[in-house]
C-alpha positions in Angstrom: -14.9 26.5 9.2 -15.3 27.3 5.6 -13.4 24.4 4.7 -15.0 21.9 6.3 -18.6 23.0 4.7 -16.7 22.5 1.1 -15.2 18.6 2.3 -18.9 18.3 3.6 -20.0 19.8 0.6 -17.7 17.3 -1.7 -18.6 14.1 0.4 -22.8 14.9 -0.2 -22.0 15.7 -4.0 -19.8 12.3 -4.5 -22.8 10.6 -2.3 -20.3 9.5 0.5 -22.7 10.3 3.3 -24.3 6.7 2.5 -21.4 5.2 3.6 -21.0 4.3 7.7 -17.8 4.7 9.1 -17.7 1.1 10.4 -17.9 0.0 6.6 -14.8 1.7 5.5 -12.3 -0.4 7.0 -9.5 -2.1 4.9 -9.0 -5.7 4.8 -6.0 -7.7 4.0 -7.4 -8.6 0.9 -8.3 -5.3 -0.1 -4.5 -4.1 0.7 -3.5 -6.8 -2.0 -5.7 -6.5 -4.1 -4.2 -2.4 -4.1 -0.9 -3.6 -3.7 -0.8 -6.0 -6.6 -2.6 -3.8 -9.2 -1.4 -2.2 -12.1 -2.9 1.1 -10.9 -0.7 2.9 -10.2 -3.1 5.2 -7.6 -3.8 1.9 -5.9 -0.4 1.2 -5.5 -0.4 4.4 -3.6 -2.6 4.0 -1.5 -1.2 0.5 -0.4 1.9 2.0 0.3 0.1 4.8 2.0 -1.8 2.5 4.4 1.3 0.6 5.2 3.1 3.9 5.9 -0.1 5.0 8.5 0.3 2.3 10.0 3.9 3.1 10.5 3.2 6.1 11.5 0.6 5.5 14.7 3.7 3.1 15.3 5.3 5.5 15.3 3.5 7.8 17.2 2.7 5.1 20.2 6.4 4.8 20.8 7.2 8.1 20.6 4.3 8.7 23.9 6.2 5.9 25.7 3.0 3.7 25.2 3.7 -0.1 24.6 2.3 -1.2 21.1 1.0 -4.9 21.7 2.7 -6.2 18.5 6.2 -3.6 18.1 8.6 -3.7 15.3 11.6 -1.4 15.0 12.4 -0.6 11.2 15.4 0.2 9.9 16.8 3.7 9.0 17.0 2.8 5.4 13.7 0.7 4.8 11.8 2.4 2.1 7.7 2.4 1.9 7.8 -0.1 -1.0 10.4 -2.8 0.4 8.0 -2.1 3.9 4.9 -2.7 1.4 6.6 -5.8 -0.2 7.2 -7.2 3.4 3.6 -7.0 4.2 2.8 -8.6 1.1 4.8 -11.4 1.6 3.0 -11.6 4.8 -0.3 -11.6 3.8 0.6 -14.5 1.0 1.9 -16.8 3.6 -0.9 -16.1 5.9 -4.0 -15.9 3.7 -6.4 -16.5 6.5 -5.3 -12.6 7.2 -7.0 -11.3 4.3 -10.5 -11.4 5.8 -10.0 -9.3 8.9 -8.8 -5.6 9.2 -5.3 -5.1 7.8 -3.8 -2.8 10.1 -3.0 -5.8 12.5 -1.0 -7.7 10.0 0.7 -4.9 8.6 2.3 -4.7 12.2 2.3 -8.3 12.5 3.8 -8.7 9.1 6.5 -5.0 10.3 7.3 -7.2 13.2 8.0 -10.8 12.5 10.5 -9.2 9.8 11.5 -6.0 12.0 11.6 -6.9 15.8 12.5 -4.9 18.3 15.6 -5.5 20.4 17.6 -3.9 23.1 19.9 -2.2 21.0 18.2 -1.4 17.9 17.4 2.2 17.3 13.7 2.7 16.9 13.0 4.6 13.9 11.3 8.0 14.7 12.3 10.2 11.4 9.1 10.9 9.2 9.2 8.9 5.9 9.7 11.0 3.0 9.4 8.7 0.0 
């Protein structure tokens, strides 16, 4: 309990509380804007978005439940080259940038990563 009075504590101090939930969404402009950036803490966080949305792919298929849009990723696929695929996406698909990105980083995962009946789906957690 005590920690969640100090991350309520933090979020009054830093003046987060003015902020609605509904407002902090990410858009696929935003994720480019992170992804292209010489920042190297936005760079981060792009590739932490893409991976999130990796993981609740993750997570659906591992529950059995049937993700509308699935991809299947390779074993070896690191965050960044993932990133870089959504990226590429989002470039040839710019009316994307507008709405919520989570839907084209599947879309982007599965147009480049489908899922057939042989490929393995990949369940180990990403360590990069």
């Amino acid at each position: 309990m005590k920690r969640y009075r100090f991350v309520a504590a933090i979020c009054l101090c830093l003046g987060l509380h003015s902020l609605p939930a509904a407002a902090a969404y990410v858009t696929g402009d935003d994720l480019m804007k992170e992804c292209e950036s010489n920042e190297s803490n936005k760079v981060y966080a792009c590739m932490n978005y893409v991976a999130g949305v990796i993981d609740y792919q993750i997570m659906q298929q591992s529950l059995g439940t049937a993700p509308s849009v699935d991809f299947c990723l390779p074993e070896d696929l690191s965050i960044e080259n993932a990133a870089v695929t959504v990226m590429l996406y989002l470039e040839k698909y710019p009316q994307q940038g507008a709405f919520i990105a989570a839907p084209a980083v599947s879309m982007a995962l599965q147009q480049s990563y489908p899922c057939g009946p042989v490929k393995a789906r990949r369940r180990r957690r990403h360590a990069e």
